[in-house]
C-alpha positions as CSV (number, residue, x, y, z in Angstrom):
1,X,-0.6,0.2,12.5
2,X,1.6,-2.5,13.9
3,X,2.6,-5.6,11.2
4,X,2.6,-9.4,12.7
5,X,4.6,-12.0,12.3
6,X,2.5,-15.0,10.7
7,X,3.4,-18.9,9.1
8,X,5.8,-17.6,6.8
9,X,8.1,-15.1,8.7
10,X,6.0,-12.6,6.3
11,X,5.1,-9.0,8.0
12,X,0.9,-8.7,8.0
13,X,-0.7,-5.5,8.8
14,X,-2.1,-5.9,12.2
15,X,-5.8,-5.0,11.6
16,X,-6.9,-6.1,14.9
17,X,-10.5,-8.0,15.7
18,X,-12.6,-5.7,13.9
19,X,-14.2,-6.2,10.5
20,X,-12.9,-4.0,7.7
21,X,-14.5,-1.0,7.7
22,X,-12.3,1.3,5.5
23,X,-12.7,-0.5,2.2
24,X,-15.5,0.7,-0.4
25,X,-15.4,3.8,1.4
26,X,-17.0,2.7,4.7
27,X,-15.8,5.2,7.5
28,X,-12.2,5.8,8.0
29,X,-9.3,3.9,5.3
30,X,-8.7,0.7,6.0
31,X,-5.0,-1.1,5.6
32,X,-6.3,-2.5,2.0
33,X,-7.4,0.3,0.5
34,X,-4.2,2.4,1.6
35,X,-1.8,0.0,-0.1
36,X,-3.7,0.4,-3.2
37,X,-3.5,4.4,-2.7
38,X,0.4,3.8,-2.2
39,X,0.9,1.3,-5.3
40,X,-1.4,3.6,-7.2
41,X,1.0,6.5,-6.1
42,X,4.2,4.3,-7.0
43,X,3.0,3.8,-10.7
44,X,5.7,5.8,-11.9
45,X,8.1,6.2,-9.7
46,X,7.8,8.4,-6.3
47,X,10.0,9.8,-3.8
48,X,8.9,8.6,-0.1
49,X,7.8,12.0,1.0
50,X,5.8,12.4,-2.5
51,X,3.7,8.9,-1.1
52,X,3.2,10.2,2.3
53,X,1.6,13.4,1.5
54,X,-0.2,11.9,-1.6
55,X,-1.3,9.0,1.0
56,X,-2.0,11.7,3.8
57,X,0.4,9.0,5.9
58,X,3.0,9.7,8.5
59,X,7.0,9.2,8.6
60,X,6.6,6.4,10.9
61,X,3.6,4.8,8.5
62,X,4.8,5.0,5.8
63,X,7.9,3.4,6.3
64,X,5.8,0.3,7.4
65,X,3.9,0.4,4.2
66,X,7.1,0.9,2.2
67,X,8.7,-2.2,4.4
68,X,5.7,-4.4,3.9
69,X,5.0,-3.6,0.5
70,X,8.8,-4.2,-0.8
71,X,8.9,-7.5,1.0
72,X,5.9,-9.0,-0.6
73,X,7.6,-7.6,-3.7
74,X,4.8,-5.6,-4.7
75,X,7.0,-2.2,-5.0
76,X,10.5,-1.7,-5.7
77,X,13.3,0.7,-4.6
78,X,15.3,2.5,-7.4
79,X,18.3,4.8,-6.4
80,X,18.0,7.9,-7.7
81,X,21.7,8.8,-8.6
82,X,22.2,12.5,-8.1
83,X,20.4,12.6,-4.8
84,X,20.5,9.5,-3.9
85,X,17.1,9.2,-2.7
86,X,15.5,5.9,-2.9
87,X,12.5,6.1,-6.2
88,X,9.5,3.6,-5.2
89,X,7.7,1.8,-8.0
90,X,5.0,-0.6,-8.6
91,X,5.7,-3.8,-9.8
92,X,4.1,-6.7,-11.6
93,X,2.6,-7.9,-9.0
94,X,1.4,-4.8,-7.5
95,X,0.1,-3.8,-10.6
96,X,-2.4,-7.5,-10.1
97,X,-3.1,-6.1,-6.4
98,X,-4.7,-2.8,-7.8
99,X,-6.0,-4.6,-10.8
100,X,-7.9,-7.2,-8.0
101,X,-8.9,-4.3,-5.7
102,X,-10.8,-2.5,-8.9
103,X,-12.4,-5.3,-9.4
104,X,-13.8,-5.6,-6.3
105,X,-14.5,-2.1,-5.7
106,X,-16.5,-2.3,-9.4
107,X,-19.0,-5.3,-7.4
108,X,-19.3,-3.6,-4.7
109,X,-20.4,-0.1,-6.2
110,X,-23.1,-2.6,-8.4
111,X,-24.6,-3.3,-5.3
112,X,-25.6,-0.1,-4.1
């Protein structure tokens, strides 16, 4: 996944030409439904290697997520002091995101 510079100077997932197939659970994950598995991951506080595995993401993806996701301030970085490792958690406004993408899963499994 490659992130595009658009109007704002904001990063955008690059999700290509093609329609969105990987929400609802139509073929392979789509960008969308991966950032709700990551905020849904961050809920409490998770260590970057806990979200990749839990996420079934790579190093070099999931630092993209992480980027993207902490600049549209829908995660946060926490230092964890002994270890120093960087704690990821959901904020406010991530908490909406998943909240929205429920919500839309919920019409889409009425239509089936």
């Amino acid at each position: 996944m490659t992130f595009n510079s658009h109007h704002s100077n904001k990063l955008i997932p690059d999700t290509g030409s093609y329609t969105e197939q990987g929400v609802m659970g139509w073929g392979n994950r789509g960008w969308i439904e991966i950032i709700y598995m990551i905020l849904e991951s961050c809920q409490n506080g998770a260590l970057k290697t806990h979200i990749m595995y839990e996420c079934n993401l790579n190093s070099n993806q999931i630092t993209k997520y992480l980027q993207f996701l902490k600049y549209d301030k829908l995660i946060e970085s926490l230092r964890n002091s002994p270890s120093k490792r960087a704690i990821f958690r959901t904020t406010e406004k991530g908490k909406k995101y998943m909240d929205a993408y429920k919500q839309l899963e919920s019409i889409f499994k009425q239509v089936n």
